[in-house]
C-alpha positions as CSV (number, residue, x, y, z in Angstrom):
1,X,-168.8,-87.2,92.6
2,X,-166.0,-88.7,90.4
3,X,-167.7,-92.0,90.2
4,X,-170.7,-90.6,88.8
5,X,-169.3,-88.3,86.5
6,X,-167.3,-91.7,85.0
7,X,-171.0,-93.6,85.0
8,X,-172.3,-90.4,82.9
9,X,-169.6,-90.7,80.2
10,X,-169.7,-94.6,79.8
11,X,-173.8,-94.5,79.8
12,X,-172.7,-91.7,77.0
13,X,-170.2,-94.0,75.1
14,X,-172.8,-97.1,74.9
15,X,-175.7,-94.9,73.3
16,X,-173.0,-93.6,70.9
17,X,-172.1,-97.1,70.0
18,X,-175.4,-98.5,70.2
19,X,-176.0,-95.4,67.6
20,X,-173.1,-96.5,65.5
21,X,-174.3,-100.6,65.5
22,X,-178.3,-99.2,64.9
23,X,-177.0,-97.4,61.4
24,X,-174.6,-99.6,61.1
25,X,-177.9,-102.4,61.0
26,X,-179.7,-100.5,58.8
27,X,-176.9,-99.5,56.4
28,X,-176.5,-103.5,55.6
29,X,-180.3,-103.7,55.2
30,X,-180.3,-101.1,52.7
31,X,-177.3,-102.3,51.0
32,X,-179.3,-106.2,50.6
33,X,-182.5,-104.3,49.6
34,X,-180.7,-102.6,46.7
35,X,-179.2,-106.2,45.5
36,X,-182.1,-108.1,45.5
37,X,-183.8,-105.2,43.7
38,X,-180.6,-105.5,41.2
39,X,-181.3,-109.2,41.2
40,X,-184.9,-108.6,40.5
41,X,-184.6,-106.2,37.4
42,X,-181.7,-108.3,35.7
43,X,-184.7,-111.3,35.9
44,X,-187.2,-109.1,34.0
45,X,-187.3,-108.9,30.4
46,X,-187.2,-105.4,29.8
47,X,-186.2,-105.7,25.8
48,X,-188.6,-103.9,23.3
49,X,-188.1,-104.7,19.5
50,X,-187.9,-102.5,17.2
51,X,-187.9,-102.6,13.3
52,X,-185.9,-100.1,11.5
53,X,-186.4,-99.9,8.3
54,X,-182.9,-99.9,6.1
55,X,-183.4,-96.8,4.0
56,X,-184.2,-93.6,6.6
57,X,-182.8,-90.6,4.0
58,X,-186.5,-89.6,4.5
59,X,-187.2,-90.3,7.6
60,X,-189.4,-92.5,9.0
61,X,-192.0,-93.3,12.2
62,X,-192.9,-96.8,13.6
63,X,-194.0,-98.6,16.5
64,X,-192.4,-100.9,18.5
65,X,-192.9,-104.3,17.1
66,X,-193.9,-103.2,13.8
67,X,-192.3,-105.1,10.9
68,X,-191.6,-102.7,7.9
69,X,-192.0,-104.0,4.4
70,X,-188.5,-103.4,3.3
71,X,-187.4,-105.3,6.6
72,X,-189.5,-108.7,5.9
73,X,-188.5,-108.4,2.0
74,X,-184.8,-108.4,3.3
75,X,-185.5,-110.8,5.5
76,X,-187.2,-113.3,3.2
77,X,-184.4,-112.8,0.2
78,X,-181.3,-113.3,2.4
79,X,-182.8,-116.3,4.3
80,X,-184.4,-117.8,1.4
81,X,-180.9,-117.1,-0.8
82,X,-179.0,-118.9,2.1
83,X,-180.6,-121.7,1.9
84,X,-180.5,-122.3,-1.5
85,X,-176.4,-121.2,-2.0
86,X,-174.4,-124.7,-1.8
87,X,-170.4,-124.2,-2.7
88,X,-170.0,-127.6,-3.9
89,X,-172.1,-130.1,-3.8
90,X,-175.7,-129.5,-3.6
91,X,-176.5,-133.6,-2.4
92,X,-175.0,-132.6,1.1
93,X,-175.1,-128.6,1.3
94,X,-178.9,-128.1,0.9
95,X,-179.5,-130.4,3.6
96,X,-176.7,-128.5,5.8
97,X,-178.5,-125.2,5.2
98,X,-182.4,-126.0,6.0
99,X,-181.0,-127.5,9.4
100,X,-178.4,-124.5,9.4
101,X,-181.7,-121.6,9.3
102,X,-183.9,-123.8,11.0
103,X,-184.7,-121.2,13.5
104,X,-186.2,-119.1,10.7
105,X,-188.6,-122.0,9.0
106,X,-191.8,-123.2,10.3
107,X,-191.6,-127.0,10.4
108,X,-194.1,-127.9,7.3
109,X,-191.8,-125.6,5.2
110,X,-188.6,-127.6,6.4
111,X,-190.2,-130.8,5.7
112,X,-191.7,-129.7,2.3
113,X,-187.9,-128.4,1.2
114,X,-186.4,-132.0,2.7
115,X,-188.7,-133.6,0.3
116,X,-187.9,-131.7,-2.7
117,X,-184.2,-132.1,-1.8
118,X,-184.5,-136.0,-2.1
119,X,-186.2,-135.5,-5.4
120,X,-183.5,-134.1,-6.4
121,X,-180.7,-136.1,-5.1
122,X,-182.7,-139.2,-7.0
123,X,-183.1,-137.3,-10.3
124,X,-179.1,-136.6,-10.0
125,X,-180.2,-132.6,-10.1
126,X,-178.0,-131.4,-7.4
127,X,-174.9,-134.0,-6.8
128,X,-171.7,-131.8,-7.3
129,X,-173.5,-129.0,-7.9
130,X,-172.7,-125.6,-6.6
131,X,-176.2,-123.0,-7.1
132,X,-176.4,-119.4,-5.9
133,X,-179.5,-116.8,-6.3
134,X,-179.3,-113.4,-6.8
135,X,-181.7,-110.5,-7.3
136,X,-183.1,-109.3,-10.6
137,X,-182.6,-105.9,-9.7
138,X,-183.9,-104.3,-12.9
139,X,-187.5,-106.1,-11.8
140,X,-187.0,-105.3,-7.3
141,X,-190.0,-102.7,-6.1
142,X,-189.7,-103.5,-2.6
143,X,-193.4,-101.8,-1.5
144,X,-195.0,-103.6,-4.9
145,X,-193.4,-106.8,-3.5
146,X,-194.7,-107.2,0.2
147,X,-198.4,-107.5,0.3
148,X,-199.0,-107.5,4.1
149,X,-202.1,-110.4,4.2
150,X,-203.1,-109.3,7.9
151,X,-202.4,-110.7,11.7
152,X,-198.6,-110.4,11.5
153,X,-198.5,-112.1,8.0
154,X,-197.2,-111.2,4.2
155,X,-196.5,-112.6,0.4
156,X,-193.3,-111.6,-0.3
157,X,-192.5,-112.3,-3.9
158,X,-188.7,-112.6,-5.3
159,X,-187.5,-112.2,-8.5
160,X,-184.0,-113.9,-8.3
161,X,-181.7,-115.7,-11.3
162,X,-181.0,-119.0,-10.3
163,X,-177.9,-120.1,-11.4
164,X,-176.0,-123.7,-11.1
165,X,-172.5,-124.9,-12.3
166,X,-171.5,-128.2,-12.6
167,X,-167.8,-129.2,-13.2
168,X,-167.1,-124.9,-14.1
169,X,-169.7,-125.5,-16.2
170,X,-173.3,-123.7,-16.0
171,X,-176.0,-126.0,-16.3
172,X,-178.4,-123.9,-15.4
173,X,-179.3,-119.9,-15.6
174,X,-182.8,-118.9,-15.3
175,X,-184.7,-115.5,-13.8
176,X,-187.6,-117.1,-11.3
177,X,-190.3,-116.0,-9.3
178,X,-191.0,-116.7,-5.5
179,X,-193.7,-116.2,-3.4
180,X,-192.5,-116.7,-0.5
181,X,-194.9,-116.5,2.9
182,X,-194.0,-114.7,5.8
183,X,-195.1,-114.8,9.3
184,X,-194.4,-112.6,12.3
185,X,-192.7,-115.0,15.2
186,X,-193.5,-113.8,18.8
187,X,-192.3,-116.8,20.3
188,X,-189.1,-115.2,21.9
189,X,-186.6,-117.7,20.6
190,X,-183.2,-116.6,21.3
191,X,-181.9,-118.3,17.8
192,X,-184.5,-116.0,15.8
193,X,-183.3,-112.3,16.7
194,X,-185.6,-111.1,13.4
195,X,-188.9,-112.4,15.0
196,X,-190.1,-113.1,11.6
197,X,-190.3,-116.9,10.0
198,X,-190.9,-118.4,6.6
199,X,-193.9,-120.4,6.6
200,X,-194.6,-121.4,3.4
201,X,-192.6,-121.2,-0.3
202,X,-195.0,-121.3,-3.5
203,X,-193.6,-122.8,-7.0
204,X,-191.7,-120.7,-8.6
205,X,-192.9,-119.3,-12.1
206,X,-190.2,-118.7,-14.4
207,X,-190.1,-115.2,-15.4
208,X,-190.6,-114.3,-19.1
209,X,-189.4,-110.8,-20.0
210,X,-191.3,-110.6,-23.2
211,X,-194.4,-112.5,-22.3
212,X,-196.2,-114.0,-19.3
213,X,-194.6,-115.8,-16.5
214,X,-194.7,-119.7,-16.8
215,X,-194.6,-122.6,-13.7
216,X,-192.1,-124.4,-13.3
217,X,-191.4,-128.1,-12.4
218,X,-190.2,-128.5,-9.3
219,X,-188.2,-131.9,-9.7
220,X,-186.1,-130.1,-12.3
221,X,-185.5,-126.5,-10.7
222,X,-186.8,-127.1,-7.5
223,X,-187.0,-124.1,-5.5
């Protein structure tokens, strides 16, 4: 009688530990389900763009990867100003910028601005030469300046003074126009958090405030 009542209580204790290993099993299995699920959602890309335009004071309503105007006319001016600012020397820092905002050119446009800069280094238009650009703001209409030209695409057109010094001296002050072509880039590089690239940079027409706009020659100003 003793005997089985101690067989009883052992059969008892191994189903309650066999109980405690089963959970125990399926605790860990639950546990390595939940980390490659972890593991799986970190690998997805999960990010959705959106575009907000700068001025909200009157509220506003977009899609997700929609491109405001007032977002690709900011974008164009500040790259395109970048590019053309050199501290002291144009000969070297022009060259330094276009492979500095690479990542927001198309290639034909770097390759068109290298060529004007070696125009310019040979006509002695940029050696110690600082330049900056800087909006005519008397002349900015941000909505009259974007012309959206369909799939993903738009003129932008800046009116910006271009002014150059050479020796503390200016050499050059003059309010120009550029047209400047925009293009929507959905390539997902990680250098190019505006998904937006220049792809192509008209000659600039110098503006005439009492009379009509007039080209200008790129081996002197060159934009």
């Amino acid at each position: 009688m003793q005997f089985s009542k101690k067989s009883r209580a052992r059969n008892a204790l191994d189903v309650s530990n066999n109980r405690v290993r089963d959970w125990q099993l399926i605790a860990g299995a639950i546990a390595v389900l939940l980390v490659i699920q972890m593991m799986i959602s970190c690998s997805r890309q999960n990010d959705i763009t959106v575009h907000v335009p700068p001025d909200l004071s009157n509220g506003a309503s977009f899609k997700a990867g929609t491109i405001p105007k007032p977002n690709v006319y900011l974008f164009a001016s500040e790259v395109w100003r970048s590019i053309n600012y050199w501290e002291k020397n144009g000969d070297t820092e022009m060259k330094d910028n276009l492979h500095r905002y690479s990542c927001y050119l198309s290639d034909p446009v770097i390759q068109e601005q290298l060529a004007l800069h070696e125009k310019r280094v040979a006509g002695g238009h940029s050696r110690d030469r600082s330049r900056r650009m800087s909006e005519i703001t008397e002349l900015k209409n941000v909505d009259a300046s974007v012309s959206n030209t369909g799939a993903g695409t738009w003129d932008v057109d800046l009116d910006l003074r271009l002014l150059e010094n050479l020796n503390g001296t200016v050499v050059k002050d003059q309010p120009l126009r550029y047209r400047v072509n925009v293009a929507a880039d959905n390539s997902g590089s990680t250098c190019n958090p505006f998904n937006m690239r220049i792809i192509g940079i008209s000659q600039p027409f110098r503006i005439e405030f009492e009379g009509e706009s007039s080209p200008v020659n790129d081996a002197e100003v060159a934009p």
